[in-house]
C-alpha positions as CSV (number, residue, x, y, z in Angstrom):
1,X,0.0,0.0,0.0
2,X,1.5,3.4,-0.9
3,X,2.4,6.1,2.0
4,X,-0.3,8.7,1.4
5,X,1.4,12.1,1.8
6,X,-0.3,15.1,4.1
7,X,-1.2,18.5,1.7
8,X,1.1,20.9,3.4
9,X,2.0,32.4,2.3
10,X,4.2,35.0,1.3
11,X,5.3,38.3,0.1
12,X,7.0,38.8,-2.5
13,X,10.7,39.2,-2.9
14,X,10.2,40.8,-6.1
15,X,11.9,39.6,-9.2
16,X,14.8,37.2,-7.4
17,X,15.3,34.6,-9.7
18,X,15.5,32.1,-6.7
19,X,11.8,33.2,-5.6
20,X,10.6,32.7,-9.2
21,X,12.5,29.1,-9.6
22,X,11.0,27.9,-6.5
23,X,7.6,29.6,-6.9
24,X,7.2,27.7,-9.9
25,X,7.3,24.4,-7.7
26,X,4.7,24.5,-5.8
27,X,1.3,27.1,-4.1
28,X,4.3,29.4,-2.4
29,X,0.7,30.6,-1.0
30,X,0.5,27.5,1.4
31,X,3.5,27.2,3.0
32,X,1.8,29.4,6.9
33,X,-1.1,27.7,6.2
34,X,-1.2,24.9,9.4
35,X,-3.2,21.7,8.8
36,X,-6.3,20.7,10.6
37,X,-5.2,17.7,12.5
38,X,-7.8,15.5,12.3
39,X,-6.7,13.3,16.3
40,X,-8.4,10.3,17.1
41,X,-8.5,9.8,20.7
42,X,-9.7,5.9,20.2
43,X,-7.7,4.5,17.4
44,X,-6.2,1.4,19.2
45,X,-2.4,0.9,19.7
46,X,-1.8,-1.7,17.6
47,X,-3.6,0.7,14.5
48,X,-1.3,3.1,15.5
49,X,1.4,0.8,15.8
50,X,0.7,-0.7,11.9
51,X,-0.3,3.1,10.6
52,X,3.2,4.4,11.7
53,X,5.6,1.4,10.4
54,X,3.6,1.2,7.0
55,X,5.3,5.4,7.1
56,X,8.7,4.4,8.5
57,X,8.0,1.8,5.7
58,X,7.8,4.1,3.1
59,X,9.8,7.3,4.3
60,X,12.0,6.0,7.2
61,X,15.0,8.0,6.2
62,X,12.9,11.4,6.0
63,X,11.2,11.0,9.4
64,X,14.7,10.5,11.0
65,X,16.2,13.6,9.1
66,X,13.1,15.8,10.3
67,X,13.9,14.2,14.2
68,X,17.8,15.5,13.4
69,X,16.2,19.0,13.0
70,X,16.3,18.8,17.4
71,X,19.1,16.9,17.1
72,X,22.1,19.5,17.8
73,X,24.7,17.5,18.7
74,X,24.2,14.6,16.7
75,X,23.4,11.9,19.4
76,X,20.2,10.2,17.6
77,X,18.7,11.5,20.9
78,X,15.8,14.3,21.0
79,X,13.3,15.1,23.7
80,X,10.2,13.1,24.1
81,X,7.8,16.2,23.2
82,X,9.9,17.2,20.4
83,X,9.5,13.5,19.0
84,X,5.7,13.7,19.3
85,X,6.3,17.1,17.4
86,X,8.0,15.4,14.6
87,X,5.0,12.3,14.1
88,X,2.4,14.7,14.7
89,X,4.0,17.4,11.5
90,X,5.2,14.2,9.4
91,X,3.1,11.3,9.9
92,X,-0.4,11.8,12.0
93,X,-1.3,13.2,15.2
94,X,-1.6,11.4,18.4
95,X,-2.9,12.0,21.9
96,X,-0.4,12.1,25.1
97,X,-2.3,8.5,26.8
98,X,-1.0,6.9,23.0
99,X,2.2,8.5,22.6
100,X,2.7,7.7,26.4
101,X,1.6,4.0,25.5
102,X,3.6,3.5,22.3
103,X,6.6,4.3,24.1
104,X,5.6,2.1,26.4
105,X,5.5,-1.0,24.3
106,X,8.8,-0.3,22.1
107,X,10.3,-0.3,25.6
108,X,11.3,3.5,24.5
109,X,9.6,5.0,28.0
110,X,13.4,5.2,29.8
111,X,14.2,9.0,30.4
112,X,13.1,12.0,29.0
113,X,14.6,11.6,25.7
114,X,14.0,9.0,22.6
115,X,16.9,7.4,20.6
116,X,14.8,8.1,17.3
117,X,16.7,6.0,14.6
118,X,16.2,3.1,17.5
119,X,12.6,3.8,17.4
120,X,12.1,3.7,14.0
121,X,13.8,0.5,13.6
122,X,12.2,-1.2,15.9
123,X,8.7,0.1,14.9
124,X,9.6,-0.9,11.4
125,X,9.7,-4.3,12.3
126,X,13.7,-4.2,12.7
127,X,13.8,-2.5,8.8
128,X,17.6,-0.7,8.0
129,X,16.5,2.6,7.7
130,X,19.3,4.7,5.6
131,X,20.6,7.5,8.0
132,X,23.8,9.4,6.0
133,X,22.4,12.6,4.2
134,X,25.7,14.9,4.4
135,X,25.0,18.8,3.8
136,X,27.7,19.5,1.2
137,X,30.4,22.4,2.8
138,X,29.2,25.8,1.0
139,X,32.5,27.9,-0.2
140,X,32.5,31.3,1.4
141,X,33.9,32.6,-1.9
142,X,30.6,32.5,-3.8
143,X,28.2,35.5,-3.6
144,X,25.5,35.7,-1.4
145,X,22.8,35.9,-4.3
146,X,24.1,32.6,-5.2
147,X,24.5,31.2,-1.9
148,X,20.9,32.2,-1.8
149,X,19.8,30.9,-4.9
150,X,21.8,27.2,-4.5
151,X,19.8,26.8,-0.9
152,X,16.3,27.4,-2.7
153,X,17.0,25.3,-5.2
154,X,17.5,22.5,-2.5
155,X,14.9,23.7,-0.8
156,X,12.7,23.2,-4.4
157,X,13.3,19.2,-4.6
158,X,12.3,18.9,-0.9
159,X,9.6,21.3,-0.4
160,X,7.7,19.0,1.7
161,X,10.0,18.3,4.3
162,X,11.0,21.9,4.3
163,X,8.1,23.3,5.2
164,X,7.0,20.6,7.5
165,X,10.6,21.5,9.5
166,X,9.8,24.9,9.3
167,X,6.3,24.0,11.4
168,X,8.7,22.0,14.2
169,X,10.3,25.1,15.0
170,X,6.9,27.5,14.8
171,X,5.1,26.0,18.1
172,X,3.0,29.3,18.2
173,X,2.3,29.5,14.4
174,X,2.9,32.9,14.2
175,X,4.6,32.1,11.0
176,X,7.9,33.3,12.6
177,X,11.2,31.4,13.0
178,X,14.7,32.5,14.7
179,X,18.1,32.9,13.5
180,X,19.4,29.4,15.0
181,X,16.2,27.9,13.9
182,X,16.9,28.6,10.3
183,X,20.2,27.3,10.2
184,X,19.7,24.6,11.5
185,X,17.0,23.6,8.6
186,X,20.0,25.3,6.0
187,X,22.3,23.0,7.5
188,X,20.0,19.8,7.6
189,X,18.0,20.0,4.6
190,X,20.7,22.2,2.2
191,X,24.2,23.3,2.9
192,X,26.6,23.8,5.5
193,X,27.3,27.4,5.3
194,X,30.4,29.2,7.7
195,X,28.8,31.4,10.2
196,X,29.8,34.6,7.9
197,X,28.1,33.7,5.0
198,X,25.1,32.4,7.1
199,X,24.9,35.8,8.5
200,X,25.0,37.4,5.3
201,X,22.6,35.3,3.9
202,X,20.0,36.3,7.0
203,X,20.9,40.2,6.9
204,X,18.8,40.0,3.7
205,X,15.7,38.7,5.7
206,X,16.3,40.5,8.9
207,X,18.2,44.2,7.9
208,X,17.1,45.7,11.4
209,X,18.2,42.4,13.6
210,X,15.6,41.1,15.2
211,X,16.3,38.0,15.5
212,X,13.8,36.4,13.6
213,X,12.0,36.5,10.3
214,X,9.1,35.4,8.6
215,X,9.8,32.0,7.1
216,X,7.4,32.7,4.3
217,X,9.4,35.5,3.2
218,X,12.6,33.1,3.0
219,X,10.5,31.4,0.0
């Protein structure tokens, strides 16, 4: 059975010929525009259970990428609430008494943190779920436009997950995200960019330094 994939706004940035590539790639018009999670407090575990490997299944290796969105210093490790944040935003919503008791019956309920390429495996059914995805060093040398234009066109053949990371980070959806927020989807999703050339790259989004920026307007 195929995965079925979740239907995921912005002004303008006039005519930058990274805008207009990646316009052309999907509604631009979407990308603030939350989902209605449809929860269902009485789906049984095991449904849940056999919903979520038939996922892993089919997109293991993108559901542990989006986890490594939390994960800073590389550990496989993130916080039990961010976890839930990441199946909720890539796979389905579920309540806290079946998150709390699908822990509970991978034997993932130890601590307050999940190993989430463990969980996946074992959910899967034991499955080898591929895990290297490199972001390719970015020369400081090139100019910002085209350091800007490279990342979108990254951005362009994973518009999905790229919006979906950009909903981990926006808890209140106020459609904003922060400086170390954004870098850390660059560097996961895109390219690993010195922090110079990173801070060039958000002077063009944030000229007064406020510290964050209206992820729709990165698009």
């Amino acid at each position: 059975m195929a995965c079925s994939v979740m239907g995921p706004d912005n002004n303008n940035r006039g005519s930058s010929p990274a805008y207009s590539r990646i316009a052309s790639s999907a509604s631009v018009s979407s990308i603030a525009s939350f989902p209605e999670y449809d929860v269902k407090p009485n789906m049984r575990l095991e449904d849940v259970k056999n919903r979520l490997a038939e996922l892993v299944g089919c997109k293991g290796s993108d559901l542990i990428q989006a986890c490594k969105n939390f994960d800073r210093r590389s550990t496989n490790k993130i916080p039990k609430a961010q976890f839930r944040q990441v199946l909720r935003t890539f796979c389905f919503p579920i309540t806290a008494a079946q998150f709390n008791a699908l822990c509970n019956e991978v034997n993932f309920n130890q601590g307050g943190k999940i190993n989430y390429v463990e969980f996946f495996t074992k959910i899967s059914g034991g499955k080898n779920i591929s895990t290297q995805r490199t972001s390719e060093k970015m020369s400081d040398d090139l100019p910002v436009d085209e350091v800007e234009l490279r990342i979108k066109e990254k951005i362009k053949s994973r518009l999905y997950d790229v919006i979906r990371a950009f909903w981990l980070f926006d808890i209140n959806k106020d459609g904003l995200i922060q400086k170390t927020e954004l870098r850390r989807i660059i560097r996961n999703y895109c390219f690993d960019l010195s922090d110079n050339l990173f801070d060039d790259v958000w002077k063009n989004y944030d000229p007064k330094s406020t510290g964050v920026i209206k992820y729709k307007d990165f698009f």
